[in-house]
C-alpha positions as CSV (number, residue, x, y, z in Angstrom):
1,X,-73.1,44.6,20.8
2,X,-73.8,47.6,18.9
3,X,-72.1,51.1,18.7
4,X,-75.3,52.6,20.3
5,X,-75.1,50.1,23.6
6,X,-71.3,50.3,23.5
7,X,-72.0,54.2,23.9
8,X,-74.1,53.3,26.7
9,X,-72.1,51.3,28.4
10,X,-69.1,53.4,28.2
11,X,-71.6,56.4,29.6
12,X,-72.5,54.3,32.8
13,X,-68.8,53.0,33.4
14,X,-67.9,56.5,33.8
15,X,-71.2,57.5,35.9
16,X,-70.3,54.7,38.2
17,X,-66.8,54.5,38.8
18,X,-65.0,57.6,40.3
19,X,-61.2,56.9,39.9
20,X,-59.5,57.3,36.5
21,X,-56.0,55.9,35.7
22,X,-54.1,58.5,34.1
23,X,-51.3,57.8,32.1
24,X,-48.2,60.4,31.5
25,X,-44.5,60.8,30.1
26,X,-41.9,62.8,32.1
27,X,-39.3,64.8,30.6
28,X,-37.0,61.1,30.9
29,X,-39.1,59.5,28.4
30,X,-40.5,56.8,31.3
31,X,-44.0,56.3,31.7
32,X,-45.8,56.9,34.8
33,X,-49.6,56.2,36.0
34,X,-51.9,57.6,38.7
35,X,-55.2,56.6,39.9
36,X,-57.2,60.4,40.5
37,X,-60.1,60.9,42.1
38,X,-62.2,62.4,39.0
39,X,-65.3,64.2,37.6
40,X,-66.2,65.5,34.1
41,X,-68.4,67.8,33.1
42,X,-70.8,67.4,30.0
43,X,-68.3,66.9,26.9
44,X,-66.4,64.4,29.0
45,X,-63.6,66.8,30.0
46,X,-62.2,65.2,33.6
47,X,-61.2,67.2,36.5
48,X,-58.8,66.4,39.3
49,X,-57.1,68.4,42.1
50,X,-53.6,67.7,42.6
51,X,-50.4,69.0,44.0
52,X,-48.2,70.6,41.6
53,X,-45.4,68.6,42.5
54,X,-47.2,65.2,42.1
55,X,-45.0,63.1,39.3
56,X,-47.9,63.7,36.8
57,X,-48.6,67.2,37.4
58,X,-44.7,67.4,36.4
59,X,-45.0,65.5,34.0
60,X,-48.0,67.3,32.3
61,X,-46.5,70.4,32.2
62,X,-43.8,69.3,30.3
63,X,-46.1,67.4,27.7
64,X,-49.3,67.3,28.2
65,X,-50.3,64.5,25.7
66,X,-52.0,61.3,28.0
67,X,-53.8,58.8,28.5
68,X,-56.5,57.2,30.4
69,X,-58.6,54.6,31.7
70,X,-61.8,53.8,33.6
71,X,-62.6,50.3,34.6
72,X,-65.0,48.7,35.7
73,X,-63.1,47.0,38.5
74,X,-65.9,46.1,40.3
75,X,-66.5,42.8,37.9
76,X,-65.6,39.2,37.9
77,X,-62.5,38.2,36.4
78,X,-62.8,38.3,32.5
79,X,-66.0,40.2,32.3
80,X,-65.4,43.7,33.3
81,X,-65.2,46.4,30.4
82,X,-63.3,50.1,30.1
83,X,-63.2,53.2,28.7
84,X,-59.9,54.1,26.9
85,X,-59.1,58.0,26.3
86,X,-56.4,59.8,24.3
87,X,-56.5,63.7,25.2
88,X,-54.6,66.4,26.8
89,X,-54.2,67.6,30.2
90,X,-53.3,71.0,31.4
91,X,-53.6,72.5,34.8
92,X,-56.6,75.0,35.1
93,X,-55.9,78.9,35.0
94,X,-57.2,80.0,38.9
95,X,-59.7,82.4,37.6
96,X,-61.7,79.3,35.5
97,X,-61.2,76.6,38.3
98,X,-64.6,76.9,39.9
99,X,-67.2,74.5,37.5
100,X,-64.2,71.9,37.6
101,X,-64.3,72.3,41.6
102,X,-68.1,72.1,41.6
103,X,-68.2,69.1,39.4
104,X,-65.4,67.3,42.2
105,X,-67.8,68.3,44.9
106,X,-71.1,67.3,43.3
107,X,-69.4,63.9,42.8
108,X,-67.6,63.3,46.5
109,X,-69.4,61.6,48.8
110,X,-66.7,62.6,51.8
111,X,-64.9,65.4,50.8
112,X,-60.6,65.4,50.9
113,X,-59.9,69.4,50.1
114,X,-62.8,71.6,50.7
115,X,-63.6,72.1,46.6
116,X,-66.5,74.4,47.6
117,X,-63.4,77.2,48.5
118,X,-62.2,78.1,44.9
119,X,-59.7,80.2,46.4
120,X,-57.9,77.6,48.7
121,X,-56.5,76.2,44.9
122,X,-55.5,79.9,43.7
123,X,-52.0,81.6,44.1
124,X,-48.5,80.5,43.7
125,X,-48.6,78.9,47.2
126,X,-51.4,76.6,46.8
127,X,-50.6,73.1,47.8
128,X,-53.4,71.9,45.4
129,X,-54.5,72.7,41.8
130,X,-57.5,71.9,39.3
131,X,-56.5,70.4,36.3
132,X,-58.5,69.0,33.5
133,X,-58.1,66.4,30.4
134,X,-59.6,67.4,27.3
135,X,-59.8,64.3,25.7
136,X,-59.8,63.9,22.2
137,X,-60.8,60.1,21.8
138,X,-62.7,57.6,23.3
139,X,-62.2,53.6,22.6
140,X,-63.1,50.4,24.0
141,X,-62.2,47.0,23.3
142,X,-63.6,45.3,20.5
143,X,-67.0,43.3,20.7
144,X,-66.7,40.7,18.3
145,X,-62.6,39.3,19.8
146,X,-62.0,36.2,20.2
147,X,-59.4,35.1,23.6
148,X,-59.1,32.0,22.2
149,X,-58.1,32.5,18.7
150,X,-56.8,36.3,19.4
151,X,-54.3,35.0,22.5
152,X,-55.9,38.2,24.8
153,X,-54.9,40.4,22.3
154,X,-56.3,44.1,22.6
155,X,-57.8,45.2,20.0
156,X,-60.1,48.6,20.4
157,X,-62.7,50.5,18.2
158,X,-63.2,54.0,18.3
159,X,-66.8,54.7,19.9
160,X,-68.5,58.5,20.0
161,X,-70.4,59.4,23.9
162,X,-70.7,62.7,23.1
């Protein structure tokens, strides 16, 4: 497969498949991981809503260096593919949350929070906030491995969507 279609591949993955796994740290050094409901915008930034208090909205305030995935779990066993992403995640200043809630909306099929109402995520009260992962590389596993020789080893190469 080359770099080109692994590009394109990784570009459809995350056109088709809405939830991202997002990996985080809290402030005790043990990992923690959280399926989000997601949308990005046109450099790959991804946008979720989230309560403040969730684990990984903790979590990210006190470091916000994480990790990602987007599967294809929609695939038989042994063929599906992902994208892996290193980036950072922050939690989106009110006054700039409005393309990130647009992007969540466009995407929704059946809406959970009314993203169309900027102000409903706004204010120290707000039971919900944007936040967004810059992400700062892309990977995905290696074309030319080997299960049998490699023993399911994962082994990923950097690829470039933007």
């Amino acid at each position: 497969m080359t770099e080109a279609t692994r590009a394109s591949t990784a570009v459809q993955i995350l056109k088709d498949i809405t939830y991202l796994d997002l990996a985080t740290v809290g402030q005790d050094g043990q990992p923690w991981c959280s399926p989000l409901f997601t949308a990005y915008d046109e450099k790959y930034n991804f946008y979720w809503v989230s309560s403040p208090n969730c684990a990984h909205s903790r979590n990210i305030a006190q470091n916000p260096k994480v990790g990602a995935v987007v599967y294809d779990s929609t695939a038989p066993e042994g063929t599906g593919d992902g994208v892996y992403m290193r980036g950072n995640a922050l939690q989106v200043p009110d006054e700039q949350n409005e393309e990130g809630l647009q992007l969540l909306l466009k995407r929704t099929t059946e809406p959970f929070l009314p993203y169309d109402n900027a102000d409903y995520f706004r204010g120290n009260n707000a039971p919900y906030k944007l936040y967004k992962m810059e992400v700062t590389e892309f990977s995905m596993l290696a074309p030319d491995r080997n299960p049998d020789i490699e023993d399911y080893v994962d082994f990923r190469e950097k690829i470039d969507i933007r």
